[in-house]
Residue frames relative to the residue before (quaternion, step in Angstrom):
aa qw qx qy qz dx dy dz
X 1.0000 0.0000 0.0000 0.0000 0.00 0.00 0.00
X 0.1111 -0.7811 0.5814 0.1989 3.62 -0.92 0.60
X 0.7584 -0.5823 0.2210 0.1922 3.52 -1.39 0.44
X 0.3792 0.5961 -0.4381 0.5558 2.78 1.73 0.57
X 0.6319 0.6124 -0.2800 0.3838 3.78 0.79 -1.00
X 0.4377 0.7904 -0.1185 0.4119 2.52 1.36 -1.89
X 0.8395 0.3706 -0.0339 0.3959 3.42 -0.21 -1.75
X 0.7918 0.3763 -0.2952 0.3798 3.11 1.22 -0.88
X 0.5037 0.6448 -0.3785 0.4328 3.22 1.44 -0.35
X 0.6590 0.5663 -0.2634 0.4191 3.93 1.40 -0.34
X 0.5392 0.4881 -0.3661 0.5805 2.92 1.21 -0.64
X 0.7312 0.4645 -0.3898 0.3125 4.01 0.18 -1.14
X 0.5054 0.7176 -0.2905 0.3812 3.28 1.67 -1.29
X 0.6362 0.6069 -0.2240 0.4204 3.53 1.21 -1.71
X 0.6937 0.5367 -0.2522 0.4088 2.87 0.41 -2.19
X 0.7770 0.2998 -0.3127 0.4567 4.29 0.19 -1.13
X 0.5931 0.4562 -0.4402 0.4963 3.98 0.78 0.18
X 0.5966 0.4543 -0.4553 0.4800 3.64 0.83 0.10
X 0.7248 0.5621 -0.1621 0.3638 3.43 1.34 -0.94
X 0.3738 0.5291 -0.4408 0.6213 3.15 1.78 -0.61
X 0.7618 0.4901 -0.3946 0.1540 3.36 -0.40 -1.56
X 0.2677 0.7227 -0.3766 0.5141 3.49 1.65 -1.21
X 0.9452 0.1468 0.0704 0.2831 2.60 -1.75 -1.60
X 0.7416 0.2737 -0.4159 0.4496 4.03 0.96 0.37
X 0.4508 0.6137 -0.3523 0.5441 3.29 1.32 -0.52
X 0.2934 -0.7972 0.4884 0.1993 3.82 -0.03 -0.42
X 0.4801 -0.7172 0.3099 0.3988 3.71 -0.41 -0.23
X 0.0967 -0.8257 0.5550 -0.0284 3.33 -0.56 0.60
X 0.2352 -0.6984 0.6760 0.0038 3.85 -0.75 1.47
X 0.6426 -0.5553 0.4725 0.2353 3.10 -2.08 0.84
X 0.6810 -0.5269 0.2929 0.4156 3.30 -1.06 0.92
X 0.7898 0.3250 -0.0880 0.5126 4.17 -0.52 0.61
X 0.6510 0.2174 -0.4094 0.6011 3.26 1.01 0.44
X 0.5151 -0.6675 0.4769 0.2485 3.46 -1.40 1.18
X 0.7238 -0.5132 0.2374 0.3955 3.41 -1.23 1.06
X 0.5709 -0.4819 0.5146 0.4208 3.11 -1.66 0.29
X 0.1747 -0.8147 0.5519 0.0348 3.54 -1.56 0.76
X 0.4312 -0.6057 0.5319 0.4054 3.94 -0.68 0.64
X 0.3251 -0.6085 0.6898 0.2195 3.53 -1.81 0.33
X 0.2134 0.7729 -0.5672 0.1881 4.02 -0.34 0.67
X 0.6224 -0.5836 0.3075 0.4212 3.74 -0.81 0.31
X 0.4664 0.5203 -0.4464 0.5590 3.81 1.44 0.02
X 0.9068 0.0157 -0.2699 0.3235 3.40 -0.51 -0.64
X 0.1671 0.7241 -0.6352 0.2106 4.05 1.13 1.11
X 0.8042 0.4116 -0.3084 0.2978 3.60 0.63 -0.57
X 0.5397 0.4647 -0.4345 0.5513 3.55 1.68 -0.10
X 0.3649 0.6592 -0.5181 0.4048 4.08 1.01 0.19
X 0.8470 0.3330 -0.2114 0.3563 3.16 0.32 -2.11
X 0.5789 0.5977 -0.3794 0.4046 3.30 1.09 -1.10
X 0.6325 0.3797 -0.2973 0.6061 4.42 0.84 -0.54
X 0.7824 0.3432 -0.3847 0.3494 3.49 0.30 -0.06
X 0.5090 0.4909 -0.4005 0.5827 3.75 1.70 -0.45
X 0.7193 0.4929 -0.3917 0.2936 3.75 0.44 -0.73
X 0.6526 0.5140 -0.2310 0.5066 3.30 1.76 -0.01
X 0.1942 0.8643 -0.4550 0.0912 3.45 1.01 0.24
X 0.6495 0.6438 -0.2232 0.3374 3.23 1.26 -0.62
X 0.3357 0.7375 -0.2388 0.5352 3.40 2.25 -0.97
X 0.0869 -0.4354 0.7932 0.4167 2.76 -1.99 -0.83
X 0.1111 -0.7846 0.6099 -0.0116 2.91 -1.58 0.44
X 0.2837 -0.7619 0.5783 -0.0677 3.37 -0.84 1.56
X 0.0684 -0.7581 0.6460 -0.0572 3.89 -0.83 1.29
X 0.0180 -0.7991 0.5989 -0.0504 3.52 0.05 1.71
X 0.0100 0.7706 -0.6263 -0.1177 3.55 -1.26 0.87
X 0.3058 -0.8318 0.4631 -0.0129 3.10 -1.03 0.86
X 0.1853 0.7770 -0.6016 0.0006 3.81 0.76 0.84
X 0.7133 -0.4811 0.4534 0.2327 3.24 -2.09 0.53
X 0.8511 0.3476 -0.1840 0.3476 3.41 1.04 -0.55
């Protein structure tokens, strides 16, 4: 094997032990902010209904897809 291989096989090695960690480790938020939550067509209306009830805020709706 040469050290280009080498290297790349670390990085992939890395990249799926960060992912395990992700997705077995679980998610966890700073004390005072309310858990992390899925977006899905059930809970679109408890979104809008916390974001109109805040009008007063600013408010910022980040999505983030993998692809």
């Amino acid at each position: 094997m040469n050290i280009r291989t080498i290297g790349l096989l670390a990085i992939a090695a890395i990249v799926l032990l960060i992912a395990a960690r992700f997705y077995i480790g679980g998610h966890r938020v700073p004390p005072g902010q309310p858990p992390l939550g899925d977006l899905n067509s059930t809970s679109l209306d408890t979104l809008r209904s916390a974001f109109n009830r805040n009008s007063d805020r600013v408010r910022v709706i980040l999505l983030l897809s993998p692809t």
